[in-house]
C-alpha positions, -999 to 999 in steps of 0.1 A, spaced: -708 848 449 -700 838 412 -724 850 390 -736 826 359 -724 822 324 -742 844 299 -749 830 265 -768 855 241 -775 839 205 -791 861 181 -797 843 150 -814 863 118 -840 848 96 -850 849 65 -858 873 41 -889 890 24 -892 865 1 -892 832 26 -853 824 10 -833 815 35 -799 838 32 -773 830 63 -769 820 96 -753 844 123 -754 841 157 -731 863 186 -724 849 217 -710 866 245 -695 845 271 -686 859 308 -675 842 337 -648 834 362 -609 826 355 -605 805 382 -623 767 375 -632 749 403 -611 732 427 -600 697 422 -586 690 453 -600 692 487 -569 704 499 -570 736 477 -608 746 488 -592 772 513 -569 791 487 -597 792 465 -624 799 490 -600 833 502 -599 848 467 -635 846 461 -638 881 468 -618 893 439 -639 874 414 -655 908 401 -623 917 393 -612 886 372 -639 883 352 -634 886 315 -659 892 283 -655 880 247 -682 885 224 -682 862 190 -696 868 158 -704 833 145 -710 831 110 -720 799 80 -682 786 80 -658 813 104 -659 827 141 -643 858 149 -641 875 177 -658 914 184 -647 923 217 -629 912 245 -633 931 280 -618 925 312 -581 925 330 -567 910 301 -536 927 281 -531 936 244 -506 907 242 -534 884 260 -561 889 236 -538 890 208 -534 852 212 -570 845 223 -579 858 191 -556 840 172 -570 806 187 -605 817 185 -602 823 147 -602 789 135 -626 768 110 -663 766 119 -669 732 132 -698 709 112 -727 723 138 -735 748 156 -739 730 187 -704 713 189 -690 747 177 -700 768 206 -694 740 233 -656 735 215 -649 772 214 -661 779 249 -644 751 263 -608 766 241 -625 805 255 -622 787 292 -592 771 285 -570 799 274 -586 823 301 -577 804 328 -541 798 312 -533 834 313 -554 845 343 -531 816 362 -501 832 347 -510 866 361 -523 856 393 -490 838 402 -469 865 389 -455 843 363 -425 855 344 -413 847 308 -380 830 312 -352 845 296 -348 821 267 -313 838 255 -292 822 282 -274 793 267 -292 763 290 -325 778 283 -317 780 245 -303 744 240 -335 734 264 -363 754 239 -347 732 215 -365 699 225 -398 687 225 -397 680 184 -424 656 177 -411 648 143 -375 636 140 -350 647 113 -356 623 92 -398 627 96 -392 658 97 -373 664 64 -395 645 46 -429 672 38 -461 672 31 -455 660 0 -450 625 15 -477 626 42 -501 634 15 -491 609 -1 -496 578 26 -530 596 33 -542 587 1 -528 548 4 -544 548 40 -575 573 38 -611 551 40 -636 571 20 -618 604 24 -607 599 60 -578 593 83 -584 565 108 -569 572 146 -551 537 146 -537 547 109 -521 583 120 -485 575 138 -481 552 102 -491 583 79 -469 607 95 -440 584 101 -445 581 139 -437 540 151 -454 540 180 -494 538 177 -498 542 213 -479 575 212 -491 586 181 -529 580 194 -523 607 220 -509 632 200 -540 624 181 -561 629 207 -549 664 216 -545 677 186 -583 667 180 -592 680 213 -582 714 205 -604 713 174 -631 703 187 -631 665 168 -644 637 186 -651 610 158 -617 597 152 -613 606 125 -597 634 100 -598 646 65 -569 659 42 -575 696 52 -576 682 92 -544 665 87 -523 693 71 -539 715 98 -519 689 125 -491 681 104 -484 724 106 -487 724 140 -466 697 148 -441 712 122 -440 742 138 -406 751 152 -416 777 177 -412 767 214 -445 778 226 -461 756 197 -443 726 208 -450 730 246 -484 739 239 -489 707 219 -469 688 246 -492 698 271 -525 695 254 -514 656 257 -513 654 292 -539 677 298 -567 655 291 -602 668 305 -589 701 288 -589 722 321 -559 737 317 -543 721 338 -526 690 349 -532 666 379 -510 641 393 -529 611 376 -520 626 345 -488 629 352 -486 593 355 -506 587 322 -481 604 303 -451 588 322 -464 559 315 -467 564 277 -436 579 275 -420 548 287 -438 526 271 -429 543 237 -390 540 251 -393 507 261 -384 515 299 -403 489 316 -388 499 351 -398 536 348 -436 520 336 -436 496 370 -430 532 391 -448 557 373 -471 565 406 -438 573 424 -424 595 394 -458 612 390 -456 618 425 -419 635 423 -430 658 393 -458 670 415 -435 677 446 -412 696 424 -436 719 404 -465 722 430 -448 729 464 -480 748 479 -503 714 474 -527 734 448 -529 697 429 -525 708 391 -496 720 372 -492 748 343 -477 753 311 -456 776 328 -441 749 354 -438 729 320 -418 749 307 -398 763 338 -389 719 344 -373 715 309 -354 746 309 -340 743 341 -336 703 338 -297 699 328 -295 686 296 -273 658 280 -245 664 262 -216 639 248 -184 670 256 -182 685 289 -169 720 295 -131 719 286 -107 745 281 -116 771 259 -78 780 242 -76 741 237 -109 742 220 -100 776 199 -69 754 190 -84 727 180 -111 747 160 -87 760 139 -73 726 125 -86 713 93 -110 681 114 -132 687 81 -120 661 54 -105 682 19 -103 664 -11 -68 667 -28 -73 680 -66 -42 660 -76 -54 626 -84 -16 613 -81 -14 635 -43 -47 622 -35 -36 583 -40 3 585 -26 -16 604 1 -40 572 8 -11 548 5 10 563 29 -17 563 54 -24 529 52 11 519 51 13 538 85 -15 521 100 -14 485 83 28 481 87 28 454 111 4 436 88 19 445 55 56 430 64 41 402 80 15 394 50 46 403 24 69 376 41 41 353 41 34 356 3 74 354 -6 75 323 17 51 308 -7 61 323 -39 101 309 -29 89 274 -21 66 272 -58 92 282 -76 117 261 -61 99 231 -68 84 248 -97 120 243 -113 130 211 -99 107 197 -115 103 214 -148 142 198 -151 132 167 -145 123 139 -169 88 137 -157 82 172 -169 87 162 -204 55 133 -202 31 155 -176 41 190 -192 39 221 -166 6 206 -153 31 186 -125 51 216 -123 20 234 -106 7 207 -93 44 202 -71 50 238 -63 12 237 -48 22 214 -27 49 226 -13 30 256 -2 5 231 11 26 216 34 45 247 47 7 266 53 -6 230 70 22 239 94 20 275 97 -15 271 102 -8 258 139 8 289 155 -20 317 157 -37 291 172 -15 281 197 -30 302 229 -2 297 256 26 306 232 10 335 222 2 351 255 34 344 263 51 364 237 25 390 241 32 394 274 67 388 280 87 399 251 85 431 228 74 415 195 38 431 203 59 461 193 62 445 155 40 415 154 6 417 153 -7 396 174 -41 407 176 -43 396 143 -38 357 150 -75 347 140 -74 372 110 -39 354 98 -49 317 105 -84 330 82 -59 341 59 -39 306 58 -66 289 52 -70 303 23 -40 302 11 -43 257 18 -78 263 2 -55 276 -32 -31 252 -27 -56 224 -24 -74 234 -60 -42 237 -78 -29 207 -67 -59 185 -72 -72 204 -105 -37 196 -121 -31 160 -112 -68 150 -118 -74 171 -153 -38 172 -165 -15 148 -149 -31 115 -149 -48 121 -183 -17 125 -198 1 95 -183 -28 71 -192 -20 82 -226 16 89 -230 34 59 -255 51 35 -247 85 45 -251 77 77 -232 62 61 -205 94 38 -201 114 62 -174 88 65 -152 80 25 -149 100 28 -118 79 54 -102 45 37 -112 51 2 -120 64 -12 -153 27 -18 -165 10 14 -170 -18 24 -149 -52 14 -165 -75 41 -154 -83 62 -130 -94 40 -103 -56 31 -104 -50 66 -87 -77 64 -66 -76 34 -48 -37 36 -40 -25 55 -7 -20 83 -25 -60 88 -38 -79 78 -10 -59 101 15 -60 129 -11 -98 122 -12 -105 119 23 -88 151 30 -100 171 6 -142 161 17 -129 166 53 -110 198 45 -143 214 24 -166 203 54 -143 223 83 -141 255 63 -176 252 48 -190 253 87 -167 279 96 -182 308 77 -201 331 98 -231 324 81 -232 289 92 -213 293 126 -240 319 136 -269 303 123 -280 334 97 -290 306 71 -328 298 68 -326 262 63 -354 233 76 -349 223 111 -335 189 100 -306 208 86 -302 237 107 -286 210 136 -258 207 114 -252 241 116 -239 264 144 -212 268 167 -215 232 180 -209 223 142 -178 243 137 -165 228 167 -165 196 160 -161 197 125 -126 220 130 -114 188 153 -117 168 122 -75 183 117 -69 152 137 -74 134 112 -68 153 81 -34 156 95 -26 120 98 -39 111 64 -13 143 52 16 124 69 6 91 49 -1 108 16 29 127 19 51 98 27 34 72 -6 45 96 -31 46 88 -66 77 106 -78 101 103 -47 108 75 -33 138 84 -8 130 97 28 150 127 24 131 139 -6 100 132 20 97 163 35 60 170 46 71 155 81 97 177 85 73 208 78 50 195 104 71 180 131 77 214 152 43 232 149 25 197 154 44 191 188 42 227 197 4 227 190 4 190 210 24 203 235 -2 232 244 -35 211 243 -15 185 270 -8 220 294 -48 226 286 -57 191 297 -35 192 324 -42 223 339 -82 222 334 -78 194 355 -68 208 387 -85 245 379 -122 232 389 -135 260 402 -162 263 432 -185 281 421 -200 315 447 -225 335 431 -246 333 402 -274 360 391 -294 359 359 -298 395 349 -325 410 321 -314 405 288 -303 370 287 -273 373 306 -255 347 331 -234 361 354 -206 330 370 -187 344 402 -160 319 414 -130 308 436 -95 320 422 -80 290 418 -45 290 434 -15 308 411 -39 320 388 -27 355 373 -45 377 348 -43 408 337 -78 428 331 -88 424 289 -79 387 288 -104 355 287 -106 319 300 -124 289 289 -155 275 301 -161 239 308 -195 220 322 -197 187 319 -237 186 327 -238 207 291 -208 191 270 -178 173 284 -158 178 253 -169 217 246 -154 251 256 -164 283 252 -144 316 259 -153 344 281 -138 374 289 -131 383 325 -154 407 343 -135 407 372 -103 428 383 -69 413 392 -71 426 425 -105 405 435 -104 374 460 -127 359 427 -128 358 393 -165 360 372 -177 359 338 -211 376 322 -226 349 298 -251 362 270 -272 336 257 -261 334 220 -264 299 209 -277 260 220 -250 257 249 -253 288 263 -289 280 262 -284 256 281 -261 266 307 -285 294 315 -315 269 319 -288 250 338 -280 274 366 -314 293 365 -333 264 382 -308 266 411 -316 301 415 -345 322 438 -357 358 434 -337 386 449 -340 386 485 -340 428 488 -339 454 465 -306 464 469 -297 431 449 -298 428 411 -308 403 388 -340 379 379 -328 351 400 -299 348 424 -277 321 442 -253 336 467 -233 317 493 -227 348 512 -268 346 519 -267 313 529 -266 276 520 -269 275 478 -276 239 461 -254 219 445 -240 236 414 -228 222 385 -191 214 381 -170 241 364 -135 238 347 -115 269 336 -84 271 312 -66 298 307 -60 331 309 -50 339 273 -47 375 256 -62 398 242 -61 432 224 -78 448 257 -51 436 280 -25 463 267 -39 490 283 -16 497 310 8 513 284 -13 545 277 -16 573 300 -53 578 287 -79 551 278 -109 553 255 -128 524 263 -163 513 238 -181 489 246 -215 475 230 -241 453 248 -218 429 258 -188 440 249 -184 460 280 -173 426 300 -134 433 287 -136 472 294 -154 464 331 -123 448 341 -105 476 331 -124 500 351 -124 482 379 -88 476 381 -84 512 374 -104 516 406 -80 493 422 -46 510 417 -66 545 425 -71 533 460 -44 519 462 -24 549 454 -46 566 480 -32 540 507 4 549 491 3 582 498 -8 580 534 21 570 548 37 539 533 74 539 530 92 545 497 109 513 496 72 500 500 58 516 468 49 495 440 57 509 403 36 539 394 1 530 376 7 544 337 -33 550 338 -42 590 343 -75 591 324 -103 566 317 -134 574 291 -157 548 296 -192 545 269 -211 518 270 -242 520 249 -270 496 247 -300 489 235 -320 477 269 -330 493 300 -323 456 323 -289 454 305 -273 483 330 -280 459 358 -253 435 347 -226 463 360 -247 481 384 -224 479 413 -191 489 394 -207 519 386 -219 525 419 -185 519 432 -167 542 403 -190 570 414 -182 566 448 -149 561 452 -128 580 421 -132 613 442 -104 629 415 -125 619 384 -104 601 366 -132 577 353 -150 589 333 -187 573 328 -209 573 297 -239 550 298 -261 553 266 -295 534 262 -306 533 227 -342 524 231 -348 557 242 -354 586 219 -326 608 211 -325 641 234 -352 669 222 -377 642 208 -411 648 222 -414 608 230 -386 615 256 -386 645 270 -407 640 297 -381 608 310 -352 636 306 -372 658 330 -377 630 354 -345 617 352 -328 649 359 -355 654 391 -349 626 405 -306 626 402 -307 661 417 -327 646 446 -314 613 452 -283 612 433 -299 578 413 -304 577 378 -339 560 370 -327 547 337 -296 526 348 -306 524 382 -268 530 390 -255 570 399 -244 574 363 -269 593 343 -280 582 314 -274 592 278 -302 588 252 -300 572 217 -266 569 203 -232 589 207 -218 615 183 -185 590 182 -169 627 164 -178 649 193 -165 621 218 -131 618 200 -132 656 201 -135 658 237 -109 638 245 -87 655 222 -96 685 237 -84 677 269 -55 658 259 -32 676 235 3 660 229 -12 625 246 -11 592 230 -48 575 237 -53 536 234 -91 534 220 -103 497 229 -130 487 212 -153 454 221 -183 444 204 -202 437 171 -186 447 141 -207 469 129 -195 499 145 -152 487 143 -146 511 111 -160 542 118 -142 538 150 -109 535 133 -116 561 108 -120 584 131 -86 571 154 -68 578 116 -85 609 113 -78 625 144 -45 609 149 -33 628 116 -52 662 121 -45 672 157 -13 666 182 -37 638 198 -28 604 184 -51 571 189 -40 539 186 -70 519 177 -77 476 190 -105 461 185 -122 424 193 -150 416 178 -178 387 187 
């Protein structure tokens, strides 16, 4: 039988004199360790050690003065190391009565006893925290991150004071003062850090704040667990039941924005309870806390390589020196971007003497004519302009011209010194160079030029009667209404209104502007407004055929610039016409994933070839009959089908996505991805919209078959390119299984270059991993040799050893070990939190590839482009590892 808790409060009064001097009480409290059970299914366990309760009981006797508490004596089966820490925790402020001070201090007096008496009773050890898991493990659980965390109290004081109300901290204000985003979060770390002193108005002063901001500042492991515990633990028990362990999944979730982890938090909650409370008891400890995160693998970007290559390559110089000689230093810089810019330095350089040779030539041909002598060096300019003009009008053609460049990429060697890569960057770049030409041309016949003819004399103006007319011109509408002006005119507006919609800032839409405008604006705007060449190079042929100042054909060249590269460029939009015709496509599947995605699977039309990294064109006519769109191929060579994954970016993706989503139902089973599905494999589908494809066409991914080792990067979306990659990796591996078992030599295709893949894909939603659940399923599978390597990274999710996800890390590595599924991705790759160390990935693969050439293939926003080629450079030139760097960009 338990006997009842003893409270003796002795309080003094006053003095001789009726003055009251201070306030004491002592109270002694005794009772049980063990709480009562909160489970039916523990009542026997308890019920059987009922007879040792005599021998568990432990007193504490408090001396409770005006503003401290401090404790007297502690009896009982408690050690020195035991009471040391209750007295530590029992010291604390004096709450504002003496009523919620001995109900806070017995309930912490409770609290604590039952902790350690629990840790006794089940012969709880301390874990070794030396070993080297446990020790990068007891690094978690920081509540503040590096940034937070760096800041002081300096600048929490500081936003108390802009947020304080009469002196106080509000609940709803505390995340914002220390620097914490997430309210929710922060209101339960509020919460227990009040519940252990005893507050329950929701509220804090200055003193109450720096008392939480030290506690959640404090680096020591047991600190952080302790705090970390006192969240879930809500009733204050000491321990934690299964509903809340689904509370705190929850909220960690929530505050990672993991909606799918949220939606199963009763079956997680469930799993955590398995795992840490096999005999059914129906609470957890601290100690099971702390024995899940150390023993929970923890993420890392490097595996375990070889130790001498890693001595190795710890004793080269990866830290960046600065040179002391200014004139080293900058021939050091030169030659390193002469090394990696040489394709595009030679071509660039032959571009600029092209255009320097053909100015001065006409530069000079005119200056010796007689017209030179009326118009000064103004027509000089304004002729040796023009003669650039017309040789970048035609250059201008070829980096656009699809087919041809495929074709040379893929069939000849001039990848090996042409850049072709490069063919948007170098048509940006001849555009410019028209743009120059244009001014020059225009600023010198309109300011210079004509002024000086309308006034030349008579006698001066004499030799060029044949060239204008024996009257002279009367003004400038002369020029302008002639064949000469009003094609100059017209292409100039029509010129200014193509390259004008072409920056990024109106292609993409970045521009606030009222909605009236803003239609005029977007991709659909550069489209059509780039199709205006049509007629800006007609109206080039007629104004360079009226010229003033030659008359004979010969001396008419503009046609002979244009003729080759306007036929060639003809020529391929008649082979796209053509072959869009016959390549309609049926379409076979269709799934609308999270995130905004379309995913288009379809019949390989007949003949069609492709090699994984390139793209096709998109045609519906039920959007636009006149508009196509490219895509990158998400499929592998090897499939009876060929799909593209669609992001909704813009008004006709829009719309193809509303399209296609209204012929689609819910997933039939779990085992199938996606929002909405349309498969004909399940049965009859509606009628879908007509499809045309053109292409394939290259791209920088598609030369990945000539490195032994891949690095592939992919962001968001990015990953559709690098996907087809892997997959077709995949392919050849199984089909080099196939090889081996017993086909004949003669049989045996050429050997796959392809030894090592390093895959990361990072992104910033949970629903996006469902766009390529399957091919990771199947890489995880099937490459029994591990020669894929698989790095998913979701960047919602706090970066490993933040408090906000440290609980999902434990759950995620729970459930992997016992299913083999990873509850972020969903797929049987685990997950990686917040963002890579892109230095520690290049380091692992140099690590494990010394004396390799790697081809790093890069696909996504721009943002991330240079420090991924930095670090190629870097590497490349400061180990035996060199990285050749591609890159496309959307």
């Amino acid at each position: 039988m338990r006997k009842p808790t003893e409270i003796q409060d002795n309080e003094t009064g006053s003095d001789a004199g009726g003055s009251s001097v201070h306030s004491q009480s002592r109270v002694t409290f005794s009772g049980p360790l063990n709480s009562p059970k909160k489970r039916n299914n523990s009542s026997k366990r308890f019920n059987n050690n009922n007879k040792d309760d005599d021998n568990e009981y432990v007193e504490i006797t408090l001396d409770v003065r005006d503003d401290t508490v401090s404790v007297q004596d502690i009896k009982g089966a408690v050690g020195d190391q035991e009471a040391a820490l209750l007295t530590s925790h029992l010291e604390r402020q004096r709450p504002h009565t003496l009523t919620s001070q001995l109900s806070a201090k017995i309930k912490q007096v409770s609290r604590e006893l039952k902790r350690v008496t629990s840790s006794n009773r089940s012969g709880f050890r301390q874990l070794d925290r030396t070993k080297t898991t446990a020790a990068r493990a007891l690094k978690g659980l920081q509540f503040l991150n590096k940034s937070v965390g760096n800041e002081g109290w300096a600048q929490v004081e500081g936003r108390f004071e802009k947020l304080q109300v009469d002196g106080l901290l509000l609940r709803s204000r505390f995340g914002q003062c220390i620097g914490m985003n997430e309210k929710e979060f922060a209101g339960e770390l509020f919460d227990a850090l009040a519940r252990r002193r005893g507050i329950v108005t929701g509220t804090i002063t200055k003193t109450q704040l720096r008392d939480f901001w030290e506690q959640l500042a404090d680096q020591s492991f047991d600190a952080r667990i302790q705090t970390f515990f006192d969240m879930v633990d809500k009733d204050e028990d000491g321990r934690i039941t299964e509903d809340e362990v689904k509370q705190i999944i929850s909220l960690s979730a929530s505050a990672n924005k993991l909606s799918t982890i949220q939606d199963h938090a009763e079956e997680y909650a469930a799993l955590i309870m398995e795992e840490l409370d096999p005999d059914g008891l129906g609470f957890i400890e601290i100690h099971n806390l702390e024995m899940l995160l150390v023993q929970a693998p923890t993420h890392s970007n490097t595996t375990v390589t070889d130790s001498r290559n890693l001595s190795k390559l710890l004793s080269q110089k990866l830290v960046p020196t600065k040179e002391p000689n200014p004139i080293k230093r900058g021939a050091s810089r030169l030659t390193y971007f002469v090394e990696d810019n040489w394709k595009r330095i030679w071509v660039i350089l032959l571009w600029l003497g092209i255009c320097a040779g053909l100015f001065t030539w006409k530069f000079i041909q005119y200056k010796n004519r007689y017209v030179f002598h009326v118009m000064g060096y103004c027509v000089t300019f304004a002729k040796g302009a023009a003669e650039t003009l017309k040789f970048n009008m035609a250059l201008i053609l070829l980096p656009v011209c699809r087919n041809t460049i495929t074709w040379l990429r893929s069939r000849t060697k001039l990848g090996m010194a042409v850049p072709f890569d490069d063919n948007i960057n170098f048509h940006k770049v001849i555009a410019l160079g028209v743009g120059v030409g244009v001014a020059i041309h225009v600023i010198c016949h309109l300011t210079c030029d004509f002024p000086r003819l309308l006034h030349a004399s008579d006698e001066a103006y004499a030799p060029l009667g044949k060239y204008f007319g024996e009257r002279r011109p009367p003004n400038y509408w002369w020029f302008v209404k002639g064949k000469e002006g009003w094609t100059g005119i017209i292409m100039v507006v029509l010129m200014a209104i193509a390259f004008i919609l072409a920056q990024p800032w109106f292609r993409r839409n970045k521009l606030k502007l009222p909605k009236a405008l803003k239609k005029l604006t977007g991709f659909n705007a550069f489209w059509y407004s780039h199709h205006l060449f049509v007629i800006v190079y007609a109206l080039l042929l007629v104004h360079g055929w009226f010229l003033y100042l030659s008359k004979e054909w010969y001396k008419k060249t503009t046609w002979m610039y244009l003729a080759v590269p306007v036929l060639l460029y003809a020529f391929e939009r008649l082979i796209r016409a053509l072959r869009s015709g016959y390549k309609s496509v049926q379409i076979s599947k269709v799934a609308v994933y999270p995130g905004n995605v379309l995913s288009l699977q379809m019949t390989k039309p007949q003949n069609f070839r492709y090699t994984s990294g390139q793209y096709i064109f998109v045609n519906c006519a039920e959007v636009s009959p006149f508009e196509w769109h490219p895509f990158s191929l998400t499929s592998a060579p090897g499939d009876d089908y060929i799909s593209v994954h669609i992001r909704t970016l813009g008004d006709w993706t829009s719309q193809l996505r509303t399209l296609f989503s209204k012929l689609c139902q819910p997933p039939r089973s779990s085992d199938q991805s996606g929002l909405l599905r349309a498969d004909i494999n399940c049965g009859p589908i509606p009628r879908m919209p007509r499809l045309k494809i053109d292409g394939p066409y290259g791209a920088p991914a598609q030369d990945y078959k000539n490195y032994d080792v891949l690095l592939l990067v992919g962001l968001g979306i990015g990953a559709t390119p690098l996907i087809s990659i892997v997959k077709d990796v995949l392919y050849h591996l199984k089909q080099q299984k196939e090889v081996e078992r017993g086909m004949s030599p003669e049989d045996r295709r050429r050997p796959f270059n392809v030894k090592r893949v390093y895959f990361y894909w990072v992104t910033r939603e949970q629903g996006s991993f469902e766009w390529f659940r399957s091919v990771m399923n199947e890489v995880a599978e099937n490459d029994q040799e591990h020669v894929i390597e698989l790095h998913n990274y979701c960047t919602s999710v706090y970066e490993e050893g933040d408090a906000r996800s440290a609980l999902i890390a434990m759950l995620q590595s729970l459930h992997h070990a016992k299913n083999g599924m990873d509850i972020v991705s969903g797929t049987r790759v685990k997950t990686h939190f917040a963002r890579p160390n892109w230095r520690a990935v290049f380091k692992h693969v140099t690590v494990n590839h010394t004396e390799k050439r790697v081809g790093v293939f890069y696909c996504g926003a721009p943002g991330l482009t240079q420090q991924l080629r930095n670090l190629s450079q870097d590497f490349s030139r400061k180990t035996s590892t060199k990285f050749d760097f591609h890159k496309e960009n959307f």
